[in-house]
N, C-alpha and C positions, 0 to 999 in steps of 0.2 A: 598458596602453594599450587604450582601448577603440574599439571600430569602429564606421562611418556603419552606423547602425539603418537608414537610407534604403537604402544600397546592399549592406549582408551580411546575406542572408539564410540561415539556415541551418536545414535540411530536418530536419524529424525524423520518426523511422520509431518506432512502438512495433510491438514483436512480443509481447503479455504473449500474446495468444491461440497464439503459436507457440511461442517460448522459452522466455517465461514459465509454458505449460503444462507443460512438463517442470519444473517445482521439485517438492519433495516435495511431498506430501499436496495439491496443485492437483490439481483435476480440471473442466474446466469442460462442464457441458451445452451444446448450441445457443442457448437461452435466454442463459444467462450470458451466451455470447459475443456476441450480438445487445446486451443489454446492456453490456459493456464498448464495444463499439464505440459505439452511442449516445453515452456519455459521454464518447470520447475524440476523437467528430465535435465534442460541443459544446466540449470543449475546445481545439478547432483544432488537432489533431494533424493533420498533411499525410496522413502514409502509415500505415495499418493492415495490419499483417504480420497474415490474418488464419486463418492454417493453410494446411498440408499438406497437397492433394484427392486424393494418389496415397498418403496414409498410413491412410485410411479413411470408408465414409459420412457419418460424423457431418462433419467439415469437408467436403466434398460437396454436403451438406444445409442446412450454413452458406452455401455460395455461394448454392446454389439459391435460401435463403430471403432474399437481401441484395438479389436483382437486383431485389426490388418494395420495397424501405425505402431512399427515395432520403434520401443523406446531404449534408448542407450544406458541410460543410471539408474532407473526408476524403476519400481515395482508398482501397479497399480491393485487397492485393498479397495475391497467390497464391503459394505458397511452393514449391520444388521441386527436384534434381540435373539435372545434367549428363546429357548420353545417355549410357547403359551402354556400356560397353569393347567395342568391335568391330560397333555397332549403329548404324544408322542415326536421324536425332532424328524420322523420321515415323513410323518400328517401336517406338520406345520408348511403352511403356506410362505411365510417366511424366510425360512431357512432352507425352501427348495428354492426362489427366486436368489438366494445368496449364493448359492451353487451351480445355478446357470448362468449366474456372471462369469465365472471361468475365471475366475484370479486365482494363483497360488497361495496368497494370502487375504485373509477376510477379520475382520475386525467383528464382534460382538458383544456386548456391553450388557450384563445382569447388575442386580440390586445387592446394596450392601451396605445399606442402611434399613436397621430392623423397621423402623416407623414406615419406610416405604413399602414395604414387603409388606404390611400389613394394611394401610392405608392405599396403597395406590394399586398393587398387586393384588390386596387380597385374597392372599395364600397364608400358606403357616410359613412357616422357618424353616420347616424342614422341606416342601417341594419346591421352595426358591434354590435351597442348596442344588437338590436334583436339576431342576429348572439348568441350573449352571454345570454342574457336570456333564449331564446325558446332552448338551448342545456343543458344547468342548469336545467330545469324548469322540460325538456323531461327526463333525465336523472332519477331525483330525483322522476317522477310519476309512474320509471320504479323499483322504489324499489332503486337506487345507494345513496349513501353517495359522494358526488361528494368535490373535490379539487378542486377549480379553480384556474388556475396558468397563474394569470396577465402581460404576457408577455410585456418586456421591460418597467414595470411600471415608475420605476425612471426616466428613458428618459422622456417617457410621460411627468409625473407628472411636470419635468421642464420646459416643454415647454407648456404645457394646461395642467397645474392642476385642472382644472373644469372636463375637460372632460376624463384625466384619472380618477376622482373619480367617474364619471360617468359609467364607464365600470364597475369597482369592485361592485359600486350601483348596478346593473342591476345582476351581480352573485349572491351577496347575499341575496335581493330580491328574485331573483329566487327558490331559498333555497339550495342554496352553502353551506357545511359543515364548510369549511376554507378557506377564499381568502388568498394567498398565492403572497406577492409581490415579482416580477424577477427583478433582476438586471442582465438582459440578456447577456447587451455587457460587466457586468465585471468593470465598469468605476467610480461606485458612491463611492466616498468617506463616510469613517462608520460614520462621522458627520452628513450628509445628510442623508444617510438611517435612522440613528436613528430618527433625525427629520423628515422625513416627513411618517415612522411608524408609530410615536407616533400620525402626523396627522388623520392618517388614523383608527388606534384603535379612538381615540375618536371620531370621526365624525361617521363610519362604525356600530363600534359594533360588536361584535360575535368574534368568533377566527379568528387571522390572524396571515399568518405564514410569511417564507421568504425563499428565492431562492436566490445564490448570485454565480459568477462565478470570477475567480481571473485573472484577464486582468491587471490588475494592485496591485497585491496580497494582497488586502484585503478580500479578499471574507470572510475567517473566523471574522476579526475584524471586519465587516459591519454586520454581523452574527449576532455575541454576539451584537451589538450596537442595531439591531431590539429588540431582547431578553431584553432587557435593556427599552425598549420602550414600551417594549407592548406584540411581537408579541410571540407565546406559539406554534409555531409549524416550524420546520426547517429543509429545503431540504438540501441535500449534496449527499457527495460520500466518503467512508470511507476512501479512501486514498486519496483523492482529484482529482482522473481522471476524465478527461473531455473535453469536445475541447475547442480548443485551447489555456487556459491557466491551463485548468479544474477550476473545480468549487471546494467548502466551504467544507474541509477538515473536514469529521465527527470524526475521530479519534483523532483528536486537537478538536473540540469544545464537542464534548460529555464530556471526562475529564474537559475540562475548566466550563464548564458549572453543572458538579456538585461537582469537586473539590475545583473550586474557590468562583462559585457566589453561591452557595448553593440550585442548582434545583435538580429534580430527574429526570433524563433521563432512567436509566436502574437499576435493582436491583442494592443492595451491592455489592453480590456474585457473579453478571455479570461483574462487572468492570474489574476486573485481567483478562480477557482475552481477552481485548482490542487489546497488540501487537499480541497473536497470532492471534488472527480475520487478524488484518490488514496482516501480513506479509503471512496468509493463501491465502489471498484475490489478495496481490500482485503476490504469486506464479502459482498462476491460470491466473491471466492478463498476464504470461509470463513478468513481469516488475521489473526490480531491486527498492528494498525498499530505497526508501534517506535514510542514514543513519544518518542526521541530524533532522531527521523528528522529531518536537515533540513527546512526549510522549513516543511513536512506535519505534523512528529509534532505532538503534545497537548504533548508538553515541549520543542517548538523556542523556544520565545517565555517559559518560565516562569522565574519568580526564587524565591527562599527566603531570602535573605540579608538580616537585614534592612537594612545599608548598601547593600546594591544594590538592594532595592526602592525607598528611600526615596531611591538617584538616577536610577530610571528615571521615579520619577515627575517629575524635578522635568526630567531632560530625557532622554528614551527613547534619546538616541541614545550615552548611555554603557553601553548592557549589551545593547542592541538594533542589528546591523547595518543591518536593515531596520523599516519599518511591518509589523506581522503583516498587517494588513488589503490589501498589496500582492500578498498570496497568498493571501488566504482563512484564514488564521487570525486567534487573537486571543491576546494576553498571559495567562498564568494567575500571580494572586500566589498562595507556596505555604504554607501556613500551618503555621509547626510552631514549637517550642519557641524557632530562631533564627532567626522570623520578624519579632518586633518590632511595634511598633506600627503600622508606616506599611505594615506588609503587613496586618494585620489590618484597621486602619480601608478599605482600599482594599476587602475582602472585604464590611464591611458597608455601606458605601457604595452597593455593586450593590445593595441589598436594599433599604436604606432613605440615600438622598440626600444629605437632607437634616441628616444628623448629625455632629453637631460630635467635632473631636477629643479633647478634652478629657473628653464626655460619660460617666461614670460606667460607663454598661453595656459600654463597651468595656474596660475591667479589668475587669470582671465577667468577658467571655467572654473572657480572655485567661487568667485563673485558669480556669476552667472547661477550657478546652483541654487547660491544663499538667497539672491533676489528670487529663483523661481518658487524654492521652498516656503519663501513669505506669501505668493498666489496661491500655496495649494499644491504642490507638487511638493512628490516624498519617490525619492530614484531609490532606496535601499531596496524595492519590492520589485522597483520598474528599470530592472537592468538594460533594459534592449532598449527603452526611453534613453537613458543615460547616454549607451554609446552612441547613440544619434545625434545626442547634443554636442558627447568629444567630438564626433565626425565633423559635424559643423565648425568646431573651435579650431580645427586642424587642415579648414578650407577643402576637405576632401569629401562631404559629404554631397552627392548628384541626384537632387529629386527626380525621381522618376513618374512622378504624377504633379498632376494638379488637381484639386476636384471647384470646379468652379462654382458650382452649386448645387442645391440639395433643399427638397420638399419633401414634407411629410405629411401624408391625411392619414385618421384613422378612423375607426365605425364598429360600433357595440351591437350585436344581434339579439335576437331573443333569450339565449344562453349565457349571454354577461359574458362572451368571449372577447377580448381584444382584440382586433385582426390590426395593424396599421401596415399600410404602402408607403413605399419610401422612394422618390426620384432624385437620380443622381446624375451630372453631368463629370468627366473625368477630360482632363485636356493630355497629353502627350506629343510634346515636339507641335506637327503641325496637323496632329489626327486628335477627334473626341469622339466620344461616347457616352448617348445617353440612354443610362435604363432605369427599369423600374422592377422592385420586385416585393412580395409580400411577405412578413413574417408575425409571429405572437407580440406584438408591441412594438415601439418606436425605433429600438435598440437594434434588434435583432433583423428586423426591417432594412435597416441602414445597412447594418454588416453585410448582411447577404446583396444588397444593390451593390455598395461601393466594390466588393469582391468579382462581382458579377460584371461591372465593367473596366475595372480591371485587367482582369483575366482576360479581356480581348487582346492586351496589349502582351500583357505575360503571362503567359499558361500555367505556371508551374504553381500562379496565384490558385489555381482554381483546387492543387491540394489543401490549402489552407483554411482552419476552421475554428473559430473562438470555441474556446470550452471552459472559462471563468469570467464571470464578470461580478465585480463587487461594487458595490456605491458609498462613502464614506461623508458626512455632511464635514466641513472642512471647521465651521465659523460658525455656530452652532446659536448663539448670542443674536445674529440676526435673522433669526425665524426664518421667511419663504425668501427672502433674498440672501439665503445664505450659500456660498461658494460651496462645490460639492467636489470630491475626488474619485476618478473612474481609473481602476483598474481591470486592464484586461487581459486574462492567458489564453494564448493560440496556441497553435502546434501545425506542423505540417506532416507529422507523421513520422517524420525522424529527429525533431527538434521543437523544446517546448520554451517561451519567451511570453516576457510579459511586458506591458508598456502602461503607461499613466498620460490621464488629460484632466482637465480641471477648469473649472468656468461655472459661474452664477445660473447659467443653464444647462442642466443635464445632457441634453443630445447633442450640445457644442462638445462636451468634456468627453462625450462618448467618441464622439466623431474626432477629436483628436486623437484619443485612444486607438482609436480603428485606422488612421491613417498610417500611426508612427506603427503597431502593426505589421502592416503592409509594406512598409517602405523599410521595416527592417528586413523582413525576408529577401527582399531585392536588394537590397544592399549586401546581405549576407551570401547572395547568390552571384552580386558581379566582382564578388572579391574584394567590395571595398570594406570589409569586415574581417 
């Protein structure tokens, strides 16, 4: 059943810069996070969770620097606890750093699970409740719009349902804008969340949102299951980072949620730029995008089959829920051995239009495939590979390099660092160029040479920058002379591409990789793309 878009609105809070920072290997500079918020103003996110001011300078620094970069959709929330056990909320050191953030609205998060209150708090019951009122209460007399964000509700709720409704009681009394129930540890199944949502809208009153972290991945289905119940406002993290399992995937529920159930989360004209937000958002986390990711990944929209390619062509809506283009993606056909004709003609079609089905060169490159597939190459991953190949089947493809040759030394120091040197010779027309340059091992070595004299001939090479590289053993059966497969993801900053090499020796299979690369950007750039 879906709901009036006109009359259900529902709030969405990202916290990637708070929650989200705590995932592994996240680390975000000031910058970065000026950047994320940027992007998730223009994507009509309501509320930005945008750190912690009582957890160190750097969020601090981030307010400081937000009160002069006025945002168009967005509201940025200050993140912070309850007064301390036996303290007053004007003596807390805390809650006065939450206040010289200067947001209009401020998130604050108390206990509501009795075992925590006692165990981790180390209070009684009754100045936890306090604890949460008189920080509500202090807040909302200070001029704030407060969020209370009912830690570990679910737990609670299972174990003293009295007395977690007790603690929400006391926020919203207080004059809490939104209680916000957490499903902290990640554990509640989305039947439970929904029911005991639903309990809490009707007993409560007023807006109530939900928080949910994926410990056991539901985070998004217990999500939608509050949404479903009641609740009209919903934390997350746009790609789902967070610790330890991360948390409720905003880029999967914002879409589902006005695609499927019929809310309004974000303008029309904001939606389509849903994947680039996300994969904007992941380029900054330094974090590779899942490529299965709903909506967002590179492989939400792809086919390989060829009876499924050859019926999404004839009507998309048999292997396609939605238009890619309603989110900012687009369809990829995947070409490989049980791809078929009607996925390949669709491949050269991008390339060259006007060519018929029938036409000769597409069995050309279709044998061509299958023989390369048998060395060790797999194009469904290595799209920009591929088109290099149609380019050549279609006689339109114009090497722009040559690399004539190529040495590599390397040398171990006292610290078991790998440093290696890589020299490169590049021929163009009747000019070359040799250089040398050094990087963390053989690979990285070579990339940065071959770029580097490159770039004398074509500039634009010098935006270019590998930022994937995977090793796959091919032929596994023959131990150290086993065939290996390299794929590599670049980007130049507006556009991200992947290619494949393959050979019994690594740095051959690398350096194929690293050329096709190269020689797609240039091609992409003189139109013959």
């Amino acid at each position: 059943m879906q709901a009036n878009p006109q009359s259900q609105r529902v709030w969405l809070c990202d916290s990637s810069l708070r929650d989200g920072s705590q995932g592994k290997q996240i680390a975000f500079s000031v910058a970065d996070k000026i950047d994320i918020i940027r992007a998730l103003d223009e994507q009509g996110i309501p509320f930005i969770e945008a750190g912690n001011p009582s957890a160190g300078p750097k969020d601090v620094q981030l307010f400081e620097r937000m009160r002069s970069i006025p945002l168009q959709n967005s509201r940025l929330v200050a993140f912070g606890a309850t007064r301390r056990k036996n303290c007053r909320p004007q003596d807390d050191v805390g809650l006065q750093a939450l206040l010289a953030a200067g947001t209009e609205y401020v998130t604050v998060f108390g206990k509501s699970w009795d075992m925590q209150v006692d165990q981790v708090l180390r209070t009684t019951l009754e100045e936890n409740l306090a604890m949460i009122s008189d920080t509500v209460a202090y807040l909302v007399a200070q001029g704030r719009q407060v969020l209370y964000d009912a830690e570990h509700f679910f737990d609670g709720y299972r174990h003293n349902p009295t007395y977690a409704m007790q603690t929400v009681r006391a926020a919203r009394q207080a004059g809490a804008t939104c209680v916000i129930l957490c499903d902290t540890n990640g554990a509640a199944l989305p039947a439970e969340v929904g029911a005991v949502t639903a309990q809490v809208v009707r007993q409560l009153g007023g807006e109530v949102g939900i928080h949910c972290h994926d410990d056991i991945g539901c985070a998004v289905a217990a999500s939608l299951a509050a949404v479903e119940a009641g609740a009209r406002h919903v934390q997350g993290t746009f790609v789902g980072y967070g610790e330890r399992c991360g948390n409720a995937n905003l880029s999967t529920i914002l879409p589902v949620l006005q695609l499927k159930m019929g809310y309004s989360c974000v303008a029309p004209q904001q939606l389509p730029l849903l994947t680039g937000t996300a994969r904007h958002i992941a380029d900054i986390s330094n974090v590779i995008l899942r490529s299965s990711l709903p909506f967002v990944g590179s492989g939400a929209f792809s086919h390989k089959a060829g009876m499924h390619v050859d019926a999404v062509h004839k009507n998309s809506q048999t292997f396609e829920h939605i238009d890619p283009g309603q989110v900012g993606n687009e369809r990829h056909i995947l070409i490989s051995e049980v791809g078929g004709k009607a996925a390949l003609l669709h491949s050269v079609k991008k390339i060259q239009p006007d060519i018929k089905k029938d036409d000769p060169v597409i069995e050309q490159i279709r044998e061509t495939i299958k023989k390369k597939e048998m060395e060790g190459y797999q194009y469904e991953s290595a799209e920009a590979s591929l088109k290099l190949l149609i380019l050549g089947h279609l006689k339109r493809l114009k090497p722009h390099f040559k690399l004539d040759m190529y040495r590599i030394m390397g040398e171990q120091n006292s610290n078991i660092f790998s440093l290696s040197t890589a020299i490169v010779k590049v021929t163009v027309g009747d000019g070359w160029e040799m250089t040398a340059d050094e990087g963390k091992g053989p690979v990285n070595a070579l990339d940065k040479a071959t770029r580097k004299a490159v770039t004398k001939f074509y500039p634009a090479i010098q935006k270019v920058r590998l930022i994937d590289y995977k090793v796959r053993v091919v032929d596994q059966n023959t131990a150290s002379a086993a065939r290996v497969r390299v794929l590599i993801e670049t980007s130049d900053g507006e556009e991200t591409w992947t290619t494949v090499g393959t050979s019994r020796d690594i740095i051959k299979a690398s350096l194929r990789a690293i050329v096709d690369s190269l020689e797609y950007k240039l091609s992409r750039d003189d139109g013959s793309l």
